[in-house]
C-alpha positions in Angstrom: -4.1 -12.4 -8.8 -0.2 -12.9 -8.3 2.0 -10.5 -5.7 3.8 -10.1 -9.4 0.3 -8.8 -10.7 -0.1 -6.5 -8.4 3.3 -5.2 -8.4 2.4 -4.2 -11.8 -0.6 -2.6 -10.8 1.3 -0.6 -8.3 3.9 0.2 -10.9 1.4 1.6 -13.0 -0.5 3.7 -10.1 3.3 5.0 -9.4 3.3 2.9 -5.8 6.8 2.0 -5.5 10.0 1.1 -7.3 12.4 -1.7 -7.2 13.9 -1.1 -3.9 10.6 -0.1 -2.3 9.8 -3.4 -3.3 12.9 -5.4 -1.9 12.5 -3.4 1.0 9.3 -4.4 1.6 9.6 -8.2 1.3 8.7 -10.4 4.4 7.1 -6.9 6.2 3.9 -7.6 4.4 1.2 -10.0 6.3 -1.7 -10.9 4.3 -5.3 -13.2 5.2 -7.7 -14.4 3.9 -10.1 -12.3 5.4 -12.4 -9.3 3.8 -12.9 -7.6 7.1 -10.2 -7.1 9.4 -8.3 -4.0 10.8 -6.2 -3.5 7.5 -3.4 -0.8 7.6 0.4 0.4 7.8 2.5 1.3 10.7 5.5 2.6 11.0 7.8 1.8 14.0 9.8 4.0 15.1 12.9 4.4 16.9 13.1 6.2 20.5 13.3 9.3 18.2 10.5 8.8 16.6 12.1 8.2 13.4 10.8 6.3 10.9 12.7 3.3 10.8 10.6 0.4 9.6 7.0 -0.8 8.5 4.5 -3.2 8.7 1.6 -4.2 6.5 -1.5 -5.8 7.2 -3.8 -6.8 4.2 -5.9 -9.3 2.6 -5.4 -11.6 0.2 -6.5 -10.9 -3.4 -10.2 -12.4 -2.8 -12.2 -9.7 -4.5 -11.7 -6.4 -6.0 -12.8 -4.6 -2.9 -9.3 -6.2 -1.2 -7.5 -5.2 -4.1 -8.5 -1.4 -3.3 -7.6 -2.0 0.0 -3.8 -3.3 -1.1 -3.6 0.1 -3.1 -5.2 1.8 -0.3 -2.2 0.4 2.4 0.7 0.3 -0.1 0.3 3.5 -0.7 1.0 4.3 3.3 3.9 2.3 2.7 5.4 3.8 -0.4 5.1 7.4 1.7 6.4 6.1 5.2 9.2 4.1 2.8 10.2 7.6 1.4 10.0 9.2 5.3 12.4 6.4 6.3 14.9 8.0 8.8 12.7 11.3 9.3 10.3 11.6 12.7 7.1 10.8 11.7 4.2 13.3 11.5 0.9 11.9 12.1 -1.0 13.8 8.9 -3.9 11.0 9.4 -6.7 13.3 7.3 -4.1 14.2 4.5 -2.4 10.6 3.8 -6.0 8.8 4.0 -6.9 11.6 1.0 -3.8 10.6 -1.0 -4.5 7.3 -0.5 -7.9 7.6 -1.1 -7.0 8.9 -4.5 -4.7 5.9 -5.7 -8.0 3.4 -5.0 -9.8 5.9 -7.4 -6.9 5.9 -9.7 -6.7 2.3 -9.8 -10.6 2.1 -10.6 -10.9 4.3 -13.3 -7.5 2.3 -14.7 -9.9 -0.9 -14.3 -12.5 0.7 -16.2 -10.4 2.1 -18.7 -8.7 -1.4 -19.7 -12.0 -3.4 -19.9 -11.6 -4.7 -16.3 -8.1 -6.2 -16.9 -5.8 -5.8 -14.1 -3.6 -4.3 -15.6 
């Protein structure tokens, strides 16, 4: 799979929009590794204002590391959107919504025959 693929997955799962997207070019690291310590930070300011992120994800090896990319870039798309507020840690509630874009993003594989998109 392609970053351009998956961009149109995320489209589809309403993760992001075009300046999400430019935003988020060169803040995304991704390995070729299935387990690691995948996940999304913000980094704040002496605030504690949301005034950047970081990804950490694997590369497109399997379609358990796709889940995880819809899992972590839909932190992103959220702390993106918080940009400039002071972050709340909601840990339980973010994981759920998260949670739910994986499940989306399943039942839209199932739904399409197991086409990506």
């Amino acid at each position: 799979m392609t970053n351009d693929e998956f961009k149109i997955i995320l489209e589809k799962l309403g993760i992001g929009n075009p300046h999400f997207f430019e935003f988020i070019n060169g803040k995304v690291k991704r390995y070729p590794l299935k387990d690691f310590g995948w996940g999304c930070f913000p980094i704040l300011n002496a605030k504690d204002e949301i005034v950047d992120i970081r990804i950490l994800v694997p590369d497109f090896l399997d379609e358990n590391c796709i889940k995880i990319n819809v899992h972590e870039y839909t932190h992103a798309f959220e702390l993106y959107n918080e940009l400039g507020k002071v972050y709340v840690e909601d840990r339980d509630a973010r994981e759920i919504r998260a949670k739910k874009k994986e499940e989306e993003y399943q039942r839209m594989r199932t739904k399409n025959q197991n086409k990506y998109f």
